[in-house]
N, CA, C and O atoms as CSV, one atom per row, in Angstrom:
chain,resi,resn,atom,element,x,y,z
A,1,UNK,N,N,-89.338,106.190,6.119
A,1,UNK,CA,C,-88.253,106.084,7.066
A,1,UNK,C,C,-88.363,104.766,7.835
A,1,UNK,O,O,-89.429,104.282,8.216
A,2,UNK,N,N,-86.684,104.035,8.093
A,2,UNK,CA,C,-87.488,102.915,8.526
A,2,UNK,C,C,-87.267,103.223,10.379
A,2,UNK,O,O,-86.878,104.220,10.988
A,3,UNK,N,N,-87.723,101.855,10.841
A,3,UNK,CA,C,-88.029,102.134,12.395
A,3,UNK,C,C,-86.738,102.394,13.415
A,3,UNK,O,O,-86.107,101.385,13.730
A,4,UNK,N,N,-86.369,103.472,13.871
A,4,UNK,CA,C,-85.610,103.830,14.313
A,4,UNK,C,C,-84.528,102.269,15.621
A,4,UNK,O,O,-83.342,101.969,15.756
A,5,UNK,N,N,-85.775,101.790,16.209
A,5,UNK,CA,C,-85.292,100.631,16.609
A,5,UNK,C,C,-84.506,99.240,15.889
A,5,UNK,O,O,-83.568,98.535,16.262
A,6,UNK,N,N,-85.007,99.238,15.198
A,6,UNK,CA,C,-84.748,98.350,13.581
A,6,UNK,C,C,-83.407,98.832,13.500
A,6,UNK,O,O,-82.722,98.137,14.251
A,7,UNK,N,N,-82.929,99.439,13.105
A,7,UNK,CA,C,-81.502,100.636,12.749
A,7,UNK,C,C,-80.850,100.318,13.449
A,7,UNK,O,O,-79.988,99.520,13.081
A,8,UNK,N,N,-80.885,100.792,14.982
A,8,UNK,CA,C,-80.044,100.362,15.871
A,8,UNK,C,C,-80.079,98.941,16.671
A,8,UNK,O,O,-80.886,98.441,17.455
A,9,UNK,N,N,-78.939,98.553,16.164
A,9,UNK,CA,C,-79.371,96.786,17.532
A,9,UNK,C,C,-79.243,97.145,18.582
A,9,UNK,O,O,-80.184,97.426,19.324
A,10,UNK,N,N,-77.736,97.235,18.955
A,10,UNK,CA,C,-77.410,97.534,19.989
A,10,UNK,C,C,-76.039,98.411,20.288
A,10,UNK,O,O,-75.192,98.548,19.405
A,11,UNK,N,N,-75.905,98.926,21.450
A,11,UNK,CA,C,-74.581,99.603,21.674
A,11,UNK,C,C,-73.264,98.780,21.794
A,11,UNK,O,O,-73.462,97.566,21.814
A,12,UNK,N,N,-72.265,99.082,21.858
A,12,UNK,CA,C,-71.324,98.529,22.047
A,12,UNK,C,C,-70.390,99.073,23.270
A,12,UNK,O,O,-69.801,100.144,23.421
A,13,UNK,N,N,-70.483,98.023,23.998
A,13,UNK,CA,C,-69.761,98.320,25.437
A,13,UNK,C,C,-68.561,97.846,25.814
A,13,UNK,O,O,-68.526,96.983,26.691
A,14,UNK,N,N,-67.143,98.416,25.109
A,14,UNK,CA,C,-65.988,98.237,25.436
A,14,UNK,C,C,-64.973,99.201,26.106
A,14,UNK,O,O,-64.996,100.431,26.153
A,15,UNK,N,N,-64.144,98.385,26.574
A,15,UNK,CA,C,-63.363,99.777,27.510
A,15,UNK,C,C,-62.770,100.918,25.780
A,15,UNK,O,O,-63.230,102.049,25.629
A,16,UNK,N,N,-62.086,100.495,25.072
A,16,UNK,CA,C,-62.170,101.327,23.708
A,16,UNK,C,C,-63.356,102.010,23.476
A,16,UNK,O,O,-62.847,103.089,23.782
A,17,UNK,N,N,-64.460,102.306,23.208
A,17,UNK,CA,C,-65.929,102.345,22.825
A,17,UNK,C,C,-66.147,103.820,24.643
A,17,UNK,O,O,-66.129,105.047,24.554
A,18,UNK,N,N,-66.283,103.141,25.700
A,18,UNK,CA,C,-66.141,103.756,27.059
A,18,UNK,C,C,-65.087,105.072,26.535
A,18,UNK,O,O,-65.798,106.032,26.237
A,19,UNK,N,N,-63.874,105.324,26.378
A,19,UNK,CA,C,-63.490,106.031,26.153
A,19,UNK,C,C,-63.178,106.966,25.291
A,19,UNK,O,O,-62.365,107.864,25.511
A,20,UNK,N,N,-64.140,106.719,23.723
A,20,UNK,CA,C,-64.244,107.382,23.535
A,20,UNK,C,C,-65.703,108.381,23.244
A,20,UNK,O,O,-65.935,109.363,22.540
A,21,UNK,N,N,-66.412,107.636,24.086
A,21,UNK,CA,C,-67.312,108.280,24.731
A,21,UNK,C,C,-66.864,109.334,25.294
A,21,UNK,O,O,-66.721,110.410,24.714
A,22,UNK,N,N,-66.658,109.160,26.229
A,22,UNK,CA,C,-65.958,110.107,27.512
A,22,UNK,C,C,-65.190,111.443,27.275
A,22,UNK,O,O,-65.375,112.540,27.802
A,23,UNK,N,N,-64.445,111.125,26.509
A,23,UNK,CA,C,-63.201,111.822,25.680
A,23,UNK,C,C,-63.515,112.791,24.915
A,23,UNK,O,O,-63.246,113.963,25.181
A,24,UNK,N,N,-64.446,112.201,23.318
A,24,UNK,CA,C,-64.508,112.578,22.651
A,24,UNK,C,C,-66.279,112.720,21.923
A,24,UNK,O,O,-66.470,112.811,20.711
A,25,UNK,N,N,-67.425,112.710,22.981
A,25,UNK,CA,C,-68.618,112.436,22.581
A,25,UNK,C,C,-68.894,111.661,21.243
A,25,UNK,O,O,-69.571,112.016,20.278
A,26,UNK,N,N,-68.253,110.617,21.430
A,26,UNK,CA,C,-68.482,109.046,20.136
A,26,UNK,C,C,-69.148,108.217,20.666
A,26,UNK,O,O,-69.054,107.846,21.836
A,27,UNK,N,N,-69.712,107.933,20.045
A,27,UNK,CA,C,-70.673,106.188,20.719
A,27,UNK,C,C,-70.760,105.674,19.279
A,27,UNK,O,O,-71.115,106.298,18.279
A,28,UNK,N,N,-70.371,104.432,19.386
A,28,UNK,CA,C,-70.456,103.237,18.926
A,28,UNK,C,C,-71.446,102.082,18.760
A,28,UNK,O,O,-71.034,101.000,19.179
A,29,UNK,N,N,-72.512,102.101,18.299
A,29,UNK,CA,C,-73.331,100.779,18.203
A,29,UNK,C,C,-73.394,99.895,16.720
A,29,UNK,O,O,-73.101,100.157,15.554
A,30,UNK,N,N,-73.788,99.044,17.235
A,30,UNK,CA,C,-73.996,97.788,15.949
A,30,UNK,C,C,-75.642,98.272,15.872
A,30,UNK,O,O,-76.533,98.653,16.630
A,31,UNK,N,N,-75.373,97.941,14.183
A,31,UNK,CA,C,-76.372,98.615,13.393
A,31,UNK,C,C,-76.890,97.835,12.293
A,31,UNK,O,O,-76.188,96.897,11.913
A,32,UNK,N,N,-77.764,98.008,11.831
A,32,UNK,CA,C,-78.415,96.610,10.379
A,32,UNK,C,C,-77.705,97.104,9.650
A,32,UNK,O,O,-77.263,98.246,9.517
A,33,UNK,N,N,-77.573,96.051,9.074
A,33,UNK,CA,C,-76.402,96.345,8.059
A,33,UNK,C,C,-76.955,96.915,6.185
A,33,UNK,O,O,-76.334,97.263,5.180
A,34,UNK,N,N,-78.446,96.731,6.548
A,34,UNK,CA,C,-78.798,97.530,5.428
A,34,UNK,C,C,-79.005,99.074,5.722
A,34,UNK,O,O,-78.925,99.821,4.747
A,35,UNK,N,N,-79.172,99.433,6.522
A,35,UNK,CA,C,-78.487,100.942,7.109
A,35,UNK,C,C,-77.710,101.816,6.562
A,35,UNK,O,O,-76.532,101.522,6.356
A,36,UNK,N,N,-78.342,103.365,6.136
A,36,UNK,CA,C,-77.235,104.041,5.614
A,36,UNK,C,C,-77.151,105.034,6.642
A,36,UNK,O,O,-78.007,105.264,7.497
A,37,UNK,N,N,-75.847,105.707,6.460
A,37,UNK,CA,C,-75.310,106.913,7.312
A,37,UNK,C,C,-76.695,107.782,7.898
A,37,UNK,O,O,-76.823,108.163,9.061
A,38,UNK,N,N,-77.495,107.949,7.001
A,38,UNK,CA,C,-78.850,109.127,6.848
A,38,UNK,C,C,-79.716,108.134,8.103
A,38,UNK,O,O,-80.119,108.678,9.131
A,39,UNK,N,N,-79.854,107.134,7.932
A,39,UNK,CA,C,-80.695,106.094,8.823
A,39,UNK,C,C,-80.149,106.135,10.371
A,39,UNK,O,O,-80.924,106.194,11.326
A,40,UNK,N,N,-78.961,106.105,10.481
A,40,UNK,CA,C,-78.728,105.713,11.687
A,40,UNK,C,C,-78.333,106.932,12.097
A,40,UNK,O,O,-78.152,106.819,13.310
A,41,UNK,N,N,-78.034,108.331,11.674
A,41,UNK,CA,C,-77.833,109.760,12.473
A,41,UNK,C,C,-79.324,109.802,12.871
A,41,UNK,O,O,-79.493,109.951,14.081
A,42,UNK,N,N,-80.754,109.675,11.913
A,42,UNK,CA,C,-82.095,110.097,12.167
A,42,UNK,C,C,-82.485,108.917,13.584
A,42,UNK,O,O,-83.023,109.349,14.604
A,43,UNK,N,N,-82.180,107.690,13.452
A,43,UNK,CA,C,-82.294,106.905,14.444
A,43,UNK,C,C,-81.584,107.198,15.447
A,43,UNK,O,O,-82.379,107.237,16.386
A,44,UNK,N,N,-80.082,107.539,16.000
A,44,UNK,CA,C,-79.864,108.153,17.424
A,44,UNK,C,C,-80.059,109.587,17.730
A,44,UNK,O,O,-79.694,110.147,18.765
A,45,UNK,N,N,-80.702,110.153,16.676
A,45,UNK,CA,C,-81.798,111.439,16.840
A,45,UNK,C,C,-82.798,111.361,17.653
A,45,UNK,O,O,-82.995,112.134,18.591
A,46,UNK,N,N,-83.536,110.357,17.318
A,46,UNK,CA,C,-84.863,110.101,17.459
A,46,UNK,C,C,-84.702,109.564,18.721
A,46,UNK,O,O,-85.041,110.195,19.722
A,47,UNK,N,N,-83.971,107.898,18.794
A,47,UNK,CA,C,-84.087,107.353,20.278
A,47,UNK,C,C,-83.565,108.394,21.378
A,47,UNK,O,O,-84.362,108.424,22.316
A,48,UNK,N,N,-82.403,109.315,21.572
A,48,UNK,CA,C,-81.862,109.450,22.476
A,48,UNK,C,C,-81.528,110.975,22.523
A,48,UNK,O,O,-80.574,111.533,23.065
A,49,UNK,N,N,-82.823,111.631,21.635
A,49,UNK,CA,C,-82.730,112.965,21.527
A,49,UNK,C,C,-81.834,114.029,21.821
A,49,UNK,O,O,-81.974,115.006,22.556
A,50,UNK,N,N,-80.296,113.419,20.661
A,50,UNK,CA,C,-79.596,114.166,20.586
A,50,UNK,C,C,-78.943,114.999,19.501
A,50,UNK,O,O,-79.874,114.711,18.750
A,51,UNK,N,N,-78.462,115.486,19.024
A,51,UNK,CA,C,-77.701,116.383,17.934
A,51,UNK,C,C,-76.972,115.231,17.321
A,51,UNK,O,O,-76.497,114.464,18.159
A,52,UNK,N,N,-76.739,114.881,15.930
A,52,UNK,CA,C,-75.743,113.607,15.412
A,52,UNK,C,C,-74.823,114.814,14.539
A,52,UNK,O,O,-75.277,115.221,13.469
A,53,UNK,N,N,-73.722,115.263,14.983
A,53,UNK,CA,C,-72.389,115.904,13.958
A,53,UNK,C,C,-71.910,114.780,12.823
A,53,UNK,O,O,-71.907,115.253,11.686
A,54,UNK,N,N,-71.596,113.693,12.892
A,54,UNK,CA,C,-71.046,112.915,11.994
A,54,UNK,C,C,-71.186,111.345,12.068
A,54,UNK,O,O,-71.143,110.871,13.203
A,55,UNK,N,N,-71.309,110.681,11.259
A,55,UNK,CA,C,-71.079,109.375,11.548
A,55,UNK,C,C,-70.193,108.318,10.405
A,55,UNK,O,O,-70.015,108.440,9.193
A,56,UNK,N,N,-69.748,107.266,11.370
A,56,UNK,CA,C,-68.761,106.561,10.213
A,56,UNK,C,C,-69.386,105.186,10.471
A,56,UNK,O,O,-69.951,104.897,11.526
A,57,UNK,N,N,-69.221,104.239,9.271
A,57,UNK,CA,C,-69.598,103.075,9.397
A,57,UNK,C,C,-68.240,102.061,9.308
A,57,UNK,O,O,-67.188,102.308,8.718
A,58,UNK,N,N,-68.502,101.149,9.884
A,58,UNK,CA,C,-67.341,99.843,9.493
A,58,UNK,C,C,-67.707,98.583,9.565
A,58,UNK,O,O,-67.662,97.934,10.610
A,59,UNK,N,N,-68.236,97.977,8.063
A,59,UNK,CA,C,-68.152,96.733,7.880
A,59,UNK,C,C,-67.130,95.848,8.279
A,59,UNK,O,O,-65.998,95.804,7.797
A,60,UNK,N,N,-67.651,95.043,9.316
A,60,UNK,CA,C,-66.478,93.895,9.420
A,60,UNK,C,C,-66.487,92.634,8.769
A,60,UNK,O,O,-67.642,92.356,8.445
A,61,UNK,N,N,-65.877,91.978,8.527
A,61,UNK,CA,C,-65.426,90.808,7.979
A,61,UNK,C,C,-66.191,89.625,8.817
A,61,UNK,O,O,-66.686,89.967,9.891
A,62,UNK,N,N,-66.335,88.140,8.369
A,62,UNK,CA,C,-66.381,87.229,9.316
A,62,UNK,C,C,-65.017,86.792,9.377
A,62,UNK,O,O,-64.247,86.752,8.418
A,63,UNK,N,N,-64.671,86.347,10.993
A,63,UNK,CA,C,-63.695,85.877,11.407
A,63,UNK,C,C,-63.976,84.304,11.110
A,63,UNK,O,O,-65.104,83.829,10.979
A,64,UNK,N,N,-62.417,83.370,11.001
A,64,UNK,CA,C,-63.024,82.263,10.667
A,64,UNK,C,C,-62.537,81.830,12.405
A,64,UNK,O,O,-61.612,82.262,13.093
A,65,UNK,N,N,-63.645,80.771,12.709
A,65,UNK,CA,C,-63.449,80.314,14.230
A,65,UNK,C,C,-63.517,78.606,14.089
A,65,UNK,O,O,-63.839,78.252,12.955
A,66,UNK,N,N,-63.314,77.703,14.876
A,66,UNK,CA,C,-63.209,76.509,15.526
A,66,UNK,C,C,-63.672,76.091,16.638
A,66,UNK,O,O,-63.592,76.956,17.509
A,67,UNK,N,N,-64.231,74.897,17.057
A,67,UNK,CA,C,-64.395,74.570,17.979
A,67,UNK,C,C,-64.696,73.092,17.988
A,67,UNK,O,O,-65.746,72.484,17.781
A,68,UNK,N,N,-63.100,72.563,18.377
A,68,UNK,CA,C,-63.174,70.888,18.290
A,68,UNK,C,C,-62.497,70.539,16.690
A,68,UNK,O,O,-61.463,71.069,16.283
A,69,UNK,N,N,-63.176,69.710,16.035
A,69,UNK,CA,C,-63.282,69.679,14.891
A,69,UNK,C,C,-64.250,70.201,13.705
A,69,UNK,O,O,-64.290,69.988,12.493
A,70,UNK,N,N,-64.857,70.822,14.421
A,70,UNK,CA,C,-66.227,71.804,13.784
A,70,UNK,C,C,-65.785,72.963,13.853
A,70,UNK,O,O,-65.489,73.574,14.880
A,71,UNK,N,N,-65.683,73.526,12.157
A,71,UNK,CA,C,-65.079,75.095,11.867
A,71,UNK,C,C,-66.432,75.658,11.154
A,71,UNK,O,O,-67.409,75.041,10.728
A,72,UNK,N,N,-66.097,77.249,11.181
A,72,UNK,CA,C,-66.987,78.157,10.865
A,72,UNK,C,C,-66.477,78.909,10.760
A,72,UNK,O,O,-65.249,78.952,10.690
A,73,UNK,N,N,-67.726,80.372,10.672
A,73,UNK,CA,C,-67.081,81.715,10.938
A,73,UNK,C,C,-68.190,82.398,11.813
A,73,UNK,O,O,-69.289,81.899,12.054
A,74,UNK,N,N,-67.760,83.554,12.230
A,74,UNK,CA,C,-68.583,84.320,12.985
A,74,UNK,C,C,-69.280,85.350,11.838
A,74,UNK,O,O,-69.015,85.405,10.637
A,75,UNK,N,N,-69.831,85.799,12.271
A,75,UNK,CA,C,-71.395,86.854,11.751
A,75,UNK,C,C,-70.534,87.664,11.386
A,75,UNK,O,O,-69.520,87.989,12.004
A,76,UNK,N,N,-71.112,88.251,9.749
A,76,UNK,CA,C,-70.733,89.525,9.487
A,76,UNK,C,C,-71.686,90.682,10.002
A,76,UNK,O,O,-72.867,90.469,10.276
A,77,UNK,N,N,-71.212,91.654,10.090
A,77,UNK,CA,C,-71.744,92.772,11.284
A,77,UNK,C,C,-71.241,94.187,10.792
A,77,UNK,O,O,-70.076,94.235,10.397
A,78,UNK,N,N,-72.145,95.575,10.768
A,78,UNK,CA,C,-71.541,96.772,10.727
A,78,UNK,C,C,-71.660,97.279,12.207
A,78,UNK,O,O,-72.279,96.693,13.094
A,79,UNK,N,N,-70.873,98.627,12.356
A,79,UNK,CA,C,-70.973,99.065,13.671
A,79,UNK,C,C,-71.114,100.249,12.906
A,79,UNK,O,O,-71.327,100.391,11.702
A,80,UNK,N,N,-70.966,101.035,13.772
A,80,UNK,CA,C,-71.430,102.828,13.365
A,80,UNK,C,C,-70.991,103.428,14.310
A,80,UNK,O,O,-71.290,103.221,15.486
A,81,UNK,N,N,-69.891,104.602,13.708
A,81,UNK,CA,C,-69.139,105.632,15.010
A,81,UNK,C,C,-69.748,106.673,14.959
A,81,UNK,O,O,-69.489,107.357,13.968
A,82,UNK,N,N,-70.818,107.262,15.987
A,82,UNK,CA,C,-71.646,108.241,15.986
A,82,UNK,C,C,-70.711,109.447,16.815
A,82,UNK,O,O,-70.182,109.107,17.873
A,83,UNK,N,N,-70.507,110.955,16.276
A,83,UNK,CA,C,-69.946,111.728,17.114
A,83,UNK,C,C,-71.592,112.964,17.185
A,83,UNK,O,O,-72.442,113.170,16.319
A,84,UNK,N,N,-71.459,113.499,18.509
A,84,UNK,CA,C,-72.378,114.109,18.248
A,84,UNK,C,C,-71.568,115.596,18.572
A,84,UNK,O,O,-70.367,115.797,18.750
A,85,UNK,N,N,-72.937,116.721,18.574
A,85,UNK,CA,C,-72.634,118.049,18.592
A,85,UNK,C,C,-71.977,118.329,19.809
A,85,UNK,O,O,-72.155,117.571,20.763
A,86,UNK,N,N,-71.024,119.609,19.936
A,86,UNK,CA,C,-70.310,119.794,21.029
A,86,UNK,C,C,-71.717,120.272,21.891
A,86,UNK,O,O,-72.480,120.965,21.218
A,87,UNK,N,N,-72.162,119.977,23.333
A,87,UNK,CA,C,-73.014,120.103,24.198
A,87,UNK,C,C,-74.067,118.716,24.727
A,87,UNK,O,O,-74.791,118.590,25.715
A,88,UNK,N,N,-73.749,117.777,23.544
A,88,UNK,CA,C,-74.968,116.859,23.777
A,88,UNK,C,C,-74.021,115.569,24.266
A,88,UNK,O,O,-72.821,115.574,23.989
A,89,UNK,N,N,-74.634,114.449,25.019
A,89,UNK,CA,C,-74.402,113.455,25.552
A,89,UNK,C,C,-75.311,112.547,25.974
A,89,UNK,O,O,-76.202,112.974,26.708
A,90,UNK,N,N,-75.305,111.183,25.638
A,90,UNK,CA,C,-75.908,109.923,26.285
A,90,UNK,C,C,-75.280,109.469,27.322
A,90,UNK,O,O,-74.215,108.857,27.404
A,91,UNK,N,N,-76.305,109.946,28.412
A,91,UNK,CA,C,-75.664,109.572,29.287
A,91,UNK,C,C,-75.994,107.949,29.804
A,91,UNK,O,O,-75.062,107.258,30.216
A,92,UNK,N,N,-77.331,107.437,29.747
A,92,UNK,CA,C,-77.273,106.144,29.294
A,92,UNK,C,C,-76.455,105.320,29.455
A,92,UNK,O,O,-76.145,104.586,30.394
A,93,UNK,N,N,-75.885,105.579,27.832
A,93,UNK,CA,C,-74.585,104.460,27.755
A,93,UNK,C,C,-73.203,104.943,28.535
A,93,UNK,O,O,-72.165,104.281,28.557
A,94,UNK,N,N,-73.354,105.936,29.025
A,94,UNK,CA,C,-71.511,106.262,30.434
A,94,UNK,C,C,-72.125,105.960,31.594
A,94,UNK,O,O,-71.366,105.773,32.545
A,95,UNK,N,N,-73.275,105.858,31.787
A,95,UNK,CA,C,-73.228,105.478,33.217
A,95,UNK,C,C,-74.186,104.444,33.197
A,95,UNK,O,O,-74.848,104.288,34.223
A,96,UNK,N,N,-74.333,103.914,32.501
A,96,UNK,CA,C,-75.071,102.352,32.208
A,96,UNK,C,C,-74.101,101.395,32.466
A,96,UNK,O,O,-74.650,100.294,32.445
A,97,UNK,N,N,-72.753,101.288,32.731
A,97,UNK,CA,C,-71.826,100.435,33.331
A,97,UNK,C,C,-71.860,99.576,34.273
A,97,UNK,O,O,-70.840,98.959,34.583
């Protein structure tokens, strides 16, 4: 199994992301992108000792960006929509604001 920290980078803190926290017990973090579904339910198991009901992943694209006359793109990146069991919550990330 790999290291539960490894798995998860980090959360994602948007007013979108905030609500559906709130709403709908979802949290959202960016995740390695060699990561499968099985990895990252056992990893916000483990860190934040809670129940994982489902999770979805979404590869994003790189965006292409500019600046000046120097072009690029930004980082490709997965995120991961974690819903958990009806009763459990991070509270953490809702009142980590």
């Amino acid at each position: 199994m790999k290291d539960p920290y490894s798995v998860i980078i980090k959360p994602i803190m948007s007013e979108k992301s905030l609500n559906l926290a709130k709403e709908q017990r979802k949290y959202v973090f960016e995740v390695s992108r060699d990561a499968s579904k099985i990895d990252i339910k056992k990893a916000v198991e483990d860190i934040f000792k809670v129940k994982v009901e489902k999770v979805a992943v979404i590869n994003e694209k790189p965006k292409p960006k500019r600046l000046g006359l120097s072009q690029g793109y930004t980082s490709k990146r997965k995120k991961a929509i974690v819903t958990l069991q009806p009763g459990y919550k991070i509270e953490e990330l809702i009142s980590g604001v």
